[in-house]
C-alpha positions in Angstrom: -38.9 91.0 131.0 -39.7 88.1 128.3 -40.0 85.0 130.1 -37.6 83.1 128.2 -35.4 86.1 129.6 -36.2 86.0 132.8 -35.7 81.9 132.6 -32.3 81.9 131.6 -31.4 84.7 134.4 -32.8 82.4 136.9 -30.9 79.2 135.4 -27.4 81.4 135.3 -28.0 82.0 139.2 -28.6 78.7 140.2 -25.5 77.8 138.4 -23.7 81.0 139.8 -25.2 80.4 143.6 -24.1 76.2 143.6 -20.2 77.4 142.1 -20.2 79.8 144.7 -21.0 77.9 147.5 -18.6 75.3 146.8 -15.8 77.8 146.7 -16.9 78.7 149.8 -16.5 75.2 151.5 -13.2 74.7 150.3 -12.6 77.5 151.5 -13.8 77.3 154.8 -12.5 74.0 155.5 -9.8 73.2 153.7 -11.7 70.0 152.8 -13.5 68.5 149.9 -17.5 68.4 150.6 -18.6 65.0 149.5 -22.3 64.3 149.9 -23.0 60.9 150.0 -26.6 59.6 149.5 -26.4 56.1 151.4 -24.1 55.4 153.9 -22.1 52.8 152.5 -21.1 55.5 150.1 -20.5 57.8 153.2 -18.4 55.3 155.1 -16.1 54.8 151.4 -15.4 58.1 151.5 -14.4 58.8 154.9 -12.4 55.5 154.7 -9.9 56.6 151.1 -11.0 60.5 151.7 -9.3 60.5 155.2 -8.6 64.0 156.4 -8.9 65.3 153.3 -12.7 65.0 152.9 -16.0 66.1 155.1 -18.9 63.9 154.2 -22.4 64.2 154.6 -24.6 61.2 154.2 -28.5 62.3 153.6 -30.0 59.1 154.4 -29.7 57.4 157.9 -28.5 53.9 157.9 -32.0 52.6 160.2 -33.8 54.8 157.4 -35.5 53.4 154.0 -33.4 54.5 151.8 -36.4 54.9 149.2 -38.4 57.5 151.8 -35.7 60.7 152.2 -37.6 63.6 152.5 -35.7 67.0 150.9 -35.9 68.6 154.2 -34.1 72.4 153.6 -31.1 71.3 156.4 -30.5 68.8 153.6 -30.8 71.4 150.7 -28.5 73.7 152.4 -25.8 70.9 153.2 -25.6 70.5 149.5 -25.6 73.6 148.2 -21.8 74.0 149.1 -21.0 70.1 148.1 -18.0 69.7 145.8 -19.1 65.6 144.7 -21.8 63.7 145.0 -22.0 60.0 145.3 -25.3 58.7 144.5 -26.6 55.3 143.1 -28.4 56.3 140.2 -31.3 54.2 138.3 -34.2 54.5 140.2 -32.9 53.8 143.8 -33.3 57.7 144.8 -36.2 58.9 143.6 -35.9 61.9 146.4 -32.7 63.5 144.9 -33.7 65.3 142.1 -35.6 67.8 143.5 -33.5 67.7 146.1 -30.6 68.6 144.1 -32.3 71.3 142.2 -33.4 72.8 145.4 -29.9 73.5 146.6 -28.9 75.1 143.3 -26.0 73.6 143.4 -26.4 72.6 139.1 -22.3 70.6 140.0 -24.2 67.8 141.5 -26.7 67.5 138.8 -26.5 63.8 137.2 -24.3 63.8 134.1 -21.7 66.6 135.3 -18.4 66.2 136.8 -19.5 66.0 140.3 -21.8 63.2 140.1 -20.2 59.8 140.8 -22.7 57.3 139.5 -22.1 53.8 142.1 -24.4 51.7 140.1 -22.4 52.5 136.8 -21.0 49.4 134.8 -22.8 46.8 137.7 -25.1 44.0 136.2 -29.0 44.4 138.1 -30.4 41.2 139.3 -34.3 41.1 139.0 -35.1 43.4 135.7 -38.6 43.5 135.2 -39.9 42.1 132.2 -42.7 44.5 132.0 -43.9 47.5 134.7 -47.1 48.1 135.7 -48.2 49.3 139.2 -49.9 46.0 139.8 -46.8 44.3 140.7 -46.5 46.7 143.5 -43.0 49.2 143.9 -41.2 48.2 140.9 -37.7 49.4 140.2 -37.6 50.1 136.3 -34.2 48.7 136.0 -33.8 45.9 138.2 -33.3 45.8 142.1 -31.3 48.6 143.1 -29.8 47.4 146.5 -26.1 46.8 145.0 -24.4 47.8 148.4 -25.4 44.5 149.8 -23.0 42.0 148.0 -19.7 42.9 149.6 -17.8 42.5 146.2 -19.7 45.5 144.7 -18.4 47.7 147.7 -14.9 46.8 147.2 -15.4 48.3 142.9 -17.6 50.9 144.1 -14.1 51.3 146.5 -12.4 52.1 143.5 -14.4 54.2 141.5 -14.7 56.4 144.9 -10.9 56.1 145.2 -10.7 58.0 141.6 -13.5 60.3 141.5 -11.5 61.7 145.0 -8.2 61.5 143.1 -9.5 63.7 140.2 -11.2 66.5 142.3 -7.5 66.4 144.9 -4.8 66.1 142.5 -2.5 67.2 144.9 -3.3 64.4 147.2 -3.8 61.7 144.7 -1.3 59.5 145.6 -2.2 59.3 149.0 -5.8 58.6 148.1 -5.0 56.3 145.8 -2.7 54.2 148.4 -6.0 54.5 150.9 -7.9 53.2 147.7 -5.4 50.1 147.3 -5.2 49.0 150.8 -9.4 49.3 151.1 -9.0 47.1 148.0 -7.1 44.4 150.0 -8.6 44.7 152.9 -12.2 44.0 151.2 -10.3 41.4 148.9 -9.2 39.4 152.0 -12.6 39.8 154.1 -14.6 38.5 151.2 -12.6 35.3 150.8 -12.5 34.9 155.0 -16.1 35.7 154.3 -16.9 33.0 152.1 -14.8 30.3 154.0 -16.3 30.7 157.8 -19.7 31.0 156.1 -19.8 28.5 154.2 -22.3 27.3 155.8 -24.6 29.8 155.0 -24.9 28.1 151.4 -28.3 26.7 151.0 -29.9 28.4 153.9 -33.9 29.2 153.6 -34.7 32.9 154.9 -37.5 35.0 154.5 -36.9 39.0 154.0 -39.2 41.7 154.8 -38.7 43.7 151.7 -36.8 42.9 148.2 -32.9 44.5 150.3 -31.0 41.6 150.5 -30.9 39.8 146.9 -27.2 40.4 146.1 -26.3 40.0 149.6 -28.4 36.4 149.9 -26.9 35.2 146.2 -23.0 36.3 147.2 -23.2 33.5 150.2 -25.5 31.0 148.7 -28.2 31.9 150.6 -32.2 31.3 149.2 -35.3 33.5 149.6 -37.9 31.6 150.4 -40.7 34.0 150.5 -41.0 38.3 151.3 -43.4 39.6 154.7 -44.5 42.1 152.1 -46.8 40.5 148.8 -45.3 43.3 146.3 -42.6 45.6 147.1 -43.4 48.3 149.6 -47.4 47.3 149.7 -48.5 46.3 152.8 -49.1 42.5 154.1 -52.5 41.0 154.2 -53.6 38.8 156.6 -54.3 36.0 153.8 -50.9 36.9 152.3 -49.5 36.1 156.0 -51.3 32.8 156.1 -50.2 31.9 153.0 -46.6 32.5 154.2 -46.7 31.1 157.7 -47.9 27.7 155.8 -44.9 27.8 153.3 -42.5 28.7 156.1 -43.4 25.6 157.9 -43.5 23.4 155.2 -40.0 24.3 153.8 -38.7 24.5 157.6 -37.5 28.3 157.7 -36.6 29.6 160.6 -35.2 33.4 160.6 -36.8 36.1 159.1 -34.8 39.3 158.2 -36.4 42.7 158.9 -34.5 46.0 158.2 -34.5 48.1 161.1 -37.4 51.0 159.4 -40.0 48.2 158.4 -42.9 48.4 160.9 -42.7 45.0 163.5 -46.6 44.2 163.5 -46.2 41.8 160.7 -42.6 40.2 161.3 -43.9 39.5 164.7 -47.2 37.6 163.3 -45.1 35.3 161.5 -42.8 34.9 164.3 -45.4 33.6 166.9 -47.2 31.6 164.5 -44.0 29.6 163.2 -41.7 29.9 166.2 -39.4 31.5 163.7 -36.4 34.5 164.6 -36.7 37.7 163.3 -33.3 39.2 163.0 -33.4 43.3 162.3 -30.4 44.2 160.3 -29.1 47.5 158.3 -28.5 47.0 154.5 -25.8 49.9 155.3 -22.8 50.7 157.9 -23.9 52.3 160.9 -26.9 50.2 162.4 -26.6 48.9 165.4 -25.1 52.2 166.7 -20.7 51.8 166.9 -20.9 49.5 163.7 -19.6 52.1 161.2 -16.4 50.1 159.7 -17.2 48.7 156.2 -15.7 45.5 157.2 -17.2 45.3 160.6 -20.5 45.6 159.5 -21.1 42.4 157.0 -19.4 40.9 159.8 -22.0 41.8 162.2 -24.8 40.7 159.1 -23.2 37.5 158.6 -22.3 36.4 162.3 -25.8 37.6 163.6 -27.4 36.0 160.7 -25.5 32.5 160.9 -26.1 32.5 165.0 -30.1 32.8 164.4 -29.6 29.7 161.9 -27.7 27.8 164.6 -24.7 27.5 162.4 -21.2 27.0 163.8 -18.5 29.5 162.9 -15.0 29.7 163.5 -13.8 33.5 164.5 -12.4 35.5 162.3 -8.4 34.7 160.5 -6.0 36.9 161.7 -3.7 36.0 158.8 
């Protein structure tokens, strides 16, 4: 056989084998197969999808999101996927392979299936120029969108019509689940904004390059990273160097995300007297913390108690 034959045979049954397997999922189920990358998307889903959807998220909410391996179990789970909702840019560098591995070609970035979350969003910190010195760059800007509470509620909607489109059937009752998502976001971010005010001005120190959108939405200012560069390792001069600034500027918490190793959080807490608080960029971590809602609650309440800050409970209007 020519190889350029034997090429395009190959192609048509990956292509045959991924439209197949969805058909079998909707089939088995009587649910659309959404596979969600991070679990923000997972939680949207499940939270407009209702009943109507089974979702599997491929990255843990303790995990980094950056470091998914493209384990087989994970292959096979989307092989029979009928959407995918992914960030896109540079935030999953895993998925590719991944994808093509399943041979399920529906999911492949640029078809149907493929819900973009970063699409139409402006990217804070865009490098200027790349180059490896400057550690784990992201070519087009910092890809941690999921953190600013406002970008969930339009990523809300554009999960609310991708699900609309592949259920017709269903869509108004998927788009009424979209609407009241909408204005249940809409009134948490301004109840948000007003108990945490205080927040606004607030020096903290992050482990890795997660939290920008998150620290800009409530006024909050980075005053240095544990790690030099992103995802290089502390040195011990870098640590110094930090400890010094720390106490000179009078910061106080740290932020860790529940995957980075504790070795160097902990140096900088016993030499400044500082708290370390471990949160999840995503839904999910601490165990029971799944709601959307409920868990920038848990980030902002557990955040403003290590700053000593007083804050009213939440509105019940």
């Amino acid at each position: 056989m020519h190889p350029m034959t034997r090429l395009t045979t190959t192609l048509t049954a990956i292509v045959l084998l991924g439209l197949c397997a969805t058909t079998r999922a909707q089939d088995d189920t009587g649910r659309l197969k959404v596979i969600a990358t991070m679990p923000t998307y997972g939680a949207l889903a499940r939270d407009i999808g209702g009943d109507l959807v089974d979702v599997v998220v491929l990255c843990r909410p303790s995990q980094d999101a950056h470091g998914v391996t493209a384990l087989p179990s994970l292959m096979a789970q989307i092989s029979g996927a009928d959407l995918l909702l992914y960030t896109g840019l540079d935030a999953e560098m895993w998925l590719d392979g991944m994808l093509r591995g399943s041979g399920n070609a529906r999911l492949l970035p640029g078809n149907a299936g493929a819900i973009e979350m970063s699409s139409g969003m402006t990217l804070k910190e865009v490098p200027t120029m790349l180059s490896r010195a400057q550690g784990d760059l992201h070519a087009f800007g910092n890809p941690h969108l999921w953190t600013d509470p406002m970008n969930v509620r339009s990523m809300g909607a554009r999960v609310t019509d991708a699900l609309a489109a592949a259920l017709p059937a269903h869509a108004a009752e998927i788009q009424a689940r979209g609407q009241a998502f909408h204005t249940r976001m809409t009134k948490a971010i301004v109840d948000w904004l007003t108990r945490y005010k205080g927040l606004k001005g607030q020096k903290v120190v992050v482990y890795h390059q997660s939290w920008v959108y998150f620290l800009d939405r409530f006024g909050l200012v980075e005053a240095g990273t544990i790690e030099p560069k992103p995802r290089v390792t502390p040195t011990v001069s870098h640590l110094d160097e930090l400890v010094k600034s720390m106490n000179e500027l009078g910061v106080s918490v740290v932020i860790r995300e529940p995957f980075s190793h504790p070795d160097a959080s902990d140096f900088v807490q016993k030499a400044t007297g500082c708290k370390v608080v471990e949160l999840s960029t995503h839904p999910g971590y601490p165990e029971g913390v799944d709601d959307i809602v409920a868990h920038f609650e848990y980030n902002l309440h557990t955040l403003a108690d290590a700053l000593g800050l007083d804050v009213p409970p939440p509105s019940d209007g």
